[in-house]
C-alpha positions as CSV (number, residue, x, y, z in Angstrom):
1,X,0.0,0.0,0.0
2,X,0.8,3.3,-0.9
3,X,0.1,6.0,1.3
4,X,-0.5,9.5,0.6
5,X,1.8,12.3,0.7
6,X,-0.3,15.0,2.9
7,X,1.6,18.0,3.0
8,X,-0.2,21.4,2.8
9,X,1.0,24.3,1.1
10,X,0.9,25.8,4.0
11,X,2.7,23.6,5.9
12,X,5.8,25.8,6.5
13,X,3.7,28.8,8.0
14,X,2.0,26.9,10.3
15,X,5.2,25.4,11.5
16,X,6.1,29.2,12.4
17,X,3.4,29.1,14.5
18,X,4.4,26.1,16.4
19,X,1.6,23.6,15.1
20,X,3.5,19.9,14.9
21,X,2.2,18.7,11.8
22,X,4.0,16.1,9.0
23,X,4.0,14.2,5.5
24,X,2.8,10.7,5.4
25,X,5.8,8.5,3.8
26,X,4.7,5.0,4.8
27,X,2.1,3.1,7.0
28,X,4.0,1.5,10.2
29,X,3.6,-2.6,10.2
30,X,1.5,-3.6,13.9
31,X,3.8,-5.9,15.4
32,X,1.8,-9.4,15.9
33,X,1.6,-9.8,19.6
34,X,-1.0,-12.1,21.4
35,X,-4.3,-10.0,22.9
36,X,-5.9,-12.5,25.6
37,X,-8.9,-10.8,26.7
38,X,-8.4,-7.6,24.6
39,X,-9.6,-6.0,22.3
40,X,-8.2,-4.1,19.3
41,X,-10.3,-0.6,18.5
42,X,-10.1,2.1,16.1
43,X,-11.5,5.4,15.6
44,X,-11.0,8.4,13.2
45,X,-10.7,11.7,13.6
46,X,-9.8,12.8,10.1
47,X,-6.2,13.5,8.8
48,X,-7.0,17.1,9.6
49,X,-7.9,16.4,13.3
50,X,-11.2,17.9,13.1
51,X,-13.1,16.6,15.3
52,X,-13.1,16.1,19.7
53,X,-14.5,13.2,20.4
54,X,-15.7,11.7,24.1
55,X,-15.2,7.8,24.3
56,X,-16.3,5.4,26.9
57,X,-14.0,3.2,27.6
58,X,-16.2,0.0,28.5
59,X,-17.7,0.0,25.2
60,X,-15.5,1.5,22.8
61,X,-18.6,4.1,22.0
62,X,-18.0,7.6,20.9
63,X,-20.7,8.8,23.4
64,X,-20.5,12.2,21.1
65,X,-18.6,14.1,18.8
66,X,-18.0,17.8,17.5
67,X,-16.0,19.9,15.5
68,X,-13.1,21.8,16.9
69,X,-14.9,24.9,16.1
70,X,-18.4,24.6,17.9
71,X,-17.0,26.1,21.1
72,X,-14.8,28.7,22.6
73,X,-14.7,28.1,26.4
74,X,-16.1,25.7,29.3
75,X,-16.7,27.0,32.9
76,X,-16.6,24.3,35.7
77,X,-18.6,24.9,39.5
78,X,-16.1,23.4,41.8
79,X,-16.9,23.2,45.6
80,X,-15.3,27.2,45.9
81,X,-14.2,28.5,42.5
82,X,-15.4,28.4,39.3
83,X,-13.3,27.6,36.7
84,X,-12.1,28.6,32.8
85,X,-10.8,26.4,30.1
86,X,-10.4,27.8,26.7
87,X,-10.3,25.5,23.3
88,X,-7.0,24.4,22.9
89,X,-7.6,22.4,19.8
90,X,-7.4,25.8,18.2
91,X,-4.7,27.3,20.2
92,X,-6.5,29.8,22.2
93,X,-4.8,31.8,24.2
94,X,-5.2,34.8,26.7
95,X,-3.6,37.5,28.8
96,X,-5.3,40.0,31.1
97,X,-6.7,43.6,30.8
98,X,-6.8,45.7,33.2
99,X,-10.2,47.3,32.8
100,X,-12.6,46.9,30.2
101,X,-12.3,50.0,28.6
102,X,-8.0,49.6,27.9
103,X,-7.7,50.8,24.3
104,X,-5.2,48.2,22.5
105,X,-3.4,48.6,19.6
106,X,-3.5,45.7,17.1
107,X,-0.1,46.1,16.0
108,X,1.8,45.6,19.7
109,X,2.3,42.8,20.6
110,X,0.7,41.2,23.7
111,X,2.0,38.6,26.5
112,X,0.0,35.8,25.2
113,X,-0.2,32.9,27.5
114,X,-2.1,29.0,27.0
115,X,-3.6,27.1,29.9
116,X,-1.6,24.1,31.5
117,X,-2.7,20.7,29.4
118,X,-2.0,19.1,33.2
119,X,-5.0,20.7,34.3
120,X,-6.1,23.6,35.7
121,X,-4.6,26.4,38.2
122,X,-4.7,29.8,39.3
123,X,-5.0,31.3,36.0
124,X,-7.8,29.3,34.8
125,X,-9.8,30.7,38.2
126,X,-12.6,33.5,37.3
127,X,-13.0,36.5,39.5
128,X,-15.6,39.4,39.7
129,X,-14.5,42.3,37.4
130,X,-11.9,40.1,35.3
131,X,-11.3,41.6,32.2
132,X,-9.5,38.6,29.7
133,X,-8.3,39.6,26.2
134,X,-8.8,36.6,24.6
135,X,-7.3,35.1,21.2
136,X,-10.1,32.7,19.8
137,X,-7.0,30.7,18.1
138,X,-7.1,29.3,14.3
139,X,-9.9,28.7,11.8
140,X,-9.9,24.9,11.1
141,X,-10.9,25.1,7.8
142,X,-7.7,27.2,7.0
143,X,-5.5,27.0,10.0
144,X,-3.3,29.8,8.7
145,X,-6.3,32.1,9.3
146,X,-6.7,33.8,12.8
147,X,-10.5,33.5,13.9
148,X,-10.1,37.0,16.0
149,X,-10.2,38.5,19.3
150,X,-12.2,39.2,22.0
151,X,-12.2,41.1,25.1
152,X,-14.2,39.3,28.1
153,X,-15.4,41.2,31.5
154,X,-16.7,38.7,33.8
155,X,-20.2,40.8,35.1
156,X,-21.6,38.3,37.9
157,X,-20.4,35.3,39.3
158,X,-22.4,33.0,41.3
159,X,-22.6,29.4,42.9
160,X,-24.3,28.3,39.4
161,X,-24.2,30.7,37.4
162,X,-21.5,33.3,35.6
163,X,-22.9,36.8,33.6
164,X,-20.0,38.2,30.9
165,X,-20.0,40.7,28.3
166,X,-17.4,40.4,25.6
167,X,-17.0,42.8,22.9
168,X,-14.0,43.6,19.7
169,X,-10.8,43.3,21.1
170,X,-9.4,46.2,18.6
171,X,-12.6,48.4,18.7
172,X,-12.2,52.0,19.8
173,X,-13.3,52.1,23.1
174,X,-14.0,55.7,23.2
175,X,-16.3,55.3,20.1
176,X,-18.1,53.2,22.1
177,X,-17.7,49.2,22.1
178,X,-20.9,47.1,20.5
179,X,-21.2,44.3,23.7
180,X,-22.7,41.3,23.7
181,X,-23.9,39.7,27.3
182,X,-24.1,35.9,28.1
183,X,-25.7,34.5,30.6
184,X,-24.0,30.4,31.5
185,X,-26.0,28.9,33.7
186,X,-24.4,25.6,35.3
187,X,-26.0,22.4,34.2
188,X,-25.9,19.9,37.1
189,X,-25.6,16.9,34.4
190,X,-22.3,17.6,32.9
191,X,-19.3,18.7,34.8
192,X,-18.5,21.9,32.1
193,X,-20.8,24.7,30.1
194,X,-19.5,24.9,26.8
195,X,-19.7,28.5,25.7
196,X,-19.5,29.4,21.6
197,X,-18.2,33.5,21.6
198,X,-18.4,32.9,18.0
199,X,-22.3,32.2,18.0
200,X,-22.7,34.2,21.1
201,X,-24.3,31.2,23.2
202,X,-24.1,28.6,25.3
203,X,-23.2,24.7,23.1
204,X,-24.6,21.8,24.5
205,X,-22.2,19.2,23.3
206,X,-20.8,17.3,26.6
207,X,-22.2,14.0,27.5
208,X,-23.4,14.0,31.0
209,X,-21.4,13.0,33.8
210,X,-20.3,9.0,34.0
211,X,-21.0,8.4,30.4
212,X,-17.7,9.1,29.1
213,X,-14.5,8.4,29.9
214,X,-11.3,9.7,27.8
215,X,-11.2,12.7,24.9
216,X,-9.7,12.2,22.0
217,X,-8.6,15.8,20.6
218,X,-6.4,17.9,19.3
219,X,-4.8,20.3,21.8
220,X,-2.0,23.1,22.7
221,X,1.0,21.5,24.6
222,X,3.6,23.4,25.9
223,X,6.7,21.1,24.6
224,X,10.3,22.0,25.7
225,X,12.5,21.9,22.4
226,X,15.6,20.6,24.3
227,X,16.0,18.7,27.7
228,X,17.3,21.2,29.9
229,X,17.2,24.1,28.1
230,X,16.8,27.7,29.1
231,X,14.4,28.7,26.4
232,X,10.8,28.8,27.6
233,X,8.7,25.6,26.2
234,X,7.1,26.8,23.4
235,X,2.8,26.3,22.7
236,X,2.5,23.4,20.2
237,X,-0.3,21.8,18.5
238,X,-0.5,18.6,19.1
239,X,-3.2,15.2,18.5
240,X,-3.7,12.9,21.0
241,X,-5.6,11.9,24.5
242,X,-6.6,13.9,27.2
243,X,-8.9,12.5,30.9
244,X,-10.8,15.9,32.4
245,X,-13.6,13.6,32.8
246,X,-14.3,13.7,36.3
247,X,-13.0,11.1,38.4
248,X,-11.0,9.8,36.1
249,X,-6.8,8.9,37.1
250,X,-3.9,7.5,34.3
251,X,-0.5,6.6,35.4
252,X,2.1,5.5,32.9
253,X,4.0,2.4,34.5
254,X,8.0,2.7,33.9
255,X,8.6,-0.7,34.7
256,X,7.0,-4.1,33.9
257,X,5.2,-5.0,30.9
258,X,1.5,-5.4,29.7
259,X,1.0,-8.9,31.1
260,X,2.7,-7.7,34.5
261,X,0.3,-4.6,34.7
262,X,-2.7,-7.4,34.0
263,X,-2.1,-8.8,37.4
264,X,0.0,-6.2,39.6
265,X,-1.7,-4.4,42.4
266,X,-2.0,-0.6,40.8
267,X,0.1,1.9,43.3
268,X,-2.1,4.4,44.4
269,X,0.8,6.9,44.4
270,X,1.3,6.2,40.4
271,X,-2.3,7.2,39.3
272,X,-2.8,11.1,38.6
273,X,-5.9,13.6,38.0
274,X,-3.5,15.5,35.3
275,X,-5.8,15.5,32.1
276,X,-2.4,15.0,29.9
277,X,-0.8,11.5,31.4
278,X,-1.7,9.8,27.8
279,X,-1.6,13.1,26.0
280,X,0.3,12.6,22.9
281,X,4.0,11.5,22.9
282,X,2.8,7.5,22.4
283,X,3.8,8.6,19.2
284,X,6.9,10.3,17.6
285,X,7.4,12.2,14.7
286,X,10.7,10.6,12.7
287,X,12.2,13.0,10.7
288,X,14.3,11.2,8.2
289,X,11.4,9.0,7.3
290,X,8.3,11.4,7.4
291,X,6.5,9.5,9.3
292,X,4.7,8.7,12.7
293,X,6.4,5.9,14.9
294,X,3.8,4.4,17.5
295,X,5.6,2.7,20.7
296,X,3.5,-0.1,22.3
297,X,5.5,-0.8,24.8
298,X,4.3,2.7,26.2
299,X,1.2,1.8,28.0
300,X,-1.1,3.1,30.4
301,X,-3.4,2.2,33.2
302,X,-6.9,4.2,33.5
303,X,-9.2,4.0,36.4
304,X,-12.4,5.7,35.7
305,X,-15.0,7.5,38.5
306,X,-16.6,4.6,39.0
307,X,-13.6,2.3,39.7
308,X,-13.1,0.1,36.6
309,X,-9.5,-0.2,35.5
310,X,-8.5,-0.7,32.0
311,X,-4.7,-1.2,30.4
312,X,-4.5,0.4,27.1
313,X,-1.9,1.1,24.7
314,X,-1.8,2.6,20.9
315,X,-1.2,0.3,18.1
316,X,-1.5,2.8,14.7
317,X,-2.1,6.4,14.0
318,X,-2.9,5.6,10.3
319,X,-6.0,4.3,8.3
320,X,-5.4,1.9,5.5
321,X,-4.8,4.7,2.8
322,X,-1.7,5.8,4.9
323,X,-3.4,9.4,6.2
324,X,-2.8,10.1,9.9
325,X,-6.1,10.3,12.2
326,X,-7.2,6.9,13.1
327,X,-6.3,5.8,16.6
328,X,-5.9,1.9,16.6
329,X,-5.7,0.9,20.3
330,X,-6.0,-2.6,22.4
331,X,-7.3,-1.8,25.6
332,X,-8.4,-4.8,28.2
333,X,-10.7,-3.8,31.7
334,X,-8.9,-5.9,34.8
């Protein structure tokens, strides 16, 4: 089989902008291995990464699915703070403002910053009277293209509920700035509000709490170009896993192998809440052959909210025509 070459003419501007991205020179062979109880799965999310998709893990379903572009931001009631995410699978980004009113100029440059793919912290907290500038990241249909920027002042905030105006980024505020108010109530079912600033409204796209499991997405990663370098990590594009779903703990064993990790007692101290455990480095980019190289000796143990424990571990990252997108996994519940 011969694969297809799948570089974009833009593929050299959008590595400028720090998206990890590659040609397609061959499909990588699945080494024959024996599966016991598990089972092999596969799902696509198109060569262009399109699509976020929630998965449960018992059942291999993809509980529900949605473009990369259907929403902006997600707010999250925890016990004392509510919380912001922004859409990383377009590499969103934000810095503060100090007022709603600050006149910006588009061509100076601001201190752009992305949210941690661990998880969240102090930044992604929301306080009365915030004011976020907020970068609404890169069209998917042409990822070269900017999709604007916004200016966000958070009006009320309540135990269920959060009021925010946004408005133009760049618009004059002494001419006066055209505001739009939202209203995101909290929906008790699902454990985040999606929030569209493109359509102005609230998305209902999350499946409710304990039906899903794992999300299989595109997102920003800070990657550090060089082990123990001084240069900042820079923001980078990149395909792969994340586990926000409440409840749910990875750990990546260092030692032992699949069979072991089918009978060893799981450490308590090994499994984490960080979203990015499986994240995206289960796969490598090799250079020389323009290609993706998938390790499955890198595996991972999952634990979900309601205490079922699977081993999983990545097969393939290509369909049969040789374009990147389709996860091929084995996964097995203990």
């Amino acid at each position: 089989m011969t694969p297809k070459h799948t570089c974009p003419w833009w593929f050299a501007l959008l590595a400028c902008v720090g998206i990890l991205t590659g040609c397609i020179e061959h499909e990588l062979p699945i080494p024959a291995r024996p599966s016991g109880d598990a089972v092999v799965r596969a799902l696509d999310m198109g060569s262009d990464y399109g699509v976020q998709l929630h998965v449960d893990l018992a059942s291999g379903d993809i509980v529900a699915a949605h473009p990369k572009s259907a929403w902006c931001l997600r707010i999250h009631h925890g016990t004392d703070t509510v919380w912001m995410d922004l859409n990383s699978s377009r590499l969103m980004q934000f810095t503060m403002l100090n007022g709603p009113l600050v006149s910006m100029d588009s061509t100076a440059p601001l201190p752009w910053e992305v949210f941690s793919s661990q998880g969240r912290d102090e930044r992604n907290a929301l306080s009365l009277g915030q004011t976020w500038a907020l970068d609404l990241g890169r069209d998917p249909l042409d990822p070269a293209a900017s999709l604007g920027f916004l200016r966000m002042e958070i009006l009320e905030l309540g135990g269920n509920s959060v009021r925010v105006r946004v408005a133009d980024l760049y618009a004059d505020p002494q001419e006066g700035l055209d505001w739009d108010t939202l209203d995101v109530a909290q929906n008790p079912l699902v454990s985040n509000t999606h929030v569209s600033l493109l359509a102005r409204e609230v998305v209902d796209i999350e499946p409710h709490v304990g039906l899903w499991d794992v999300y299989f997405t595109q997102f920003t990663a800070l990657v550090q170009e060089e082990p123990g370098s001084t240069i900042p990590p820079i923001p980078y594009l990149v395909t792969g896993v994340l586990s926000h779903s409440e409840g749910t703990q990875v750990m990546q064993p260092q030692e032992g192998d699949w069979d072991d990790w089918v009978e060893w007692t799981w450490p308590e101290e090994e499994l984490s809440s960080d979203w990015d455990v499986v994240g995206f480095d289960w796969k490598r980019y090799d250079l020389d052959e323009g290609s993706y190289e998938v390790n499955p000796e890198d595996i991972y143990g999952i634990r979900t909210a309601d205490g079922r424990e699977f081993l999983l571990r990545f097969l393939d990252f290509y369909d049969e025509q040789g374009n990147t997108g389709r996860f091929t996994y084995e996964i097995l519940e203990r």
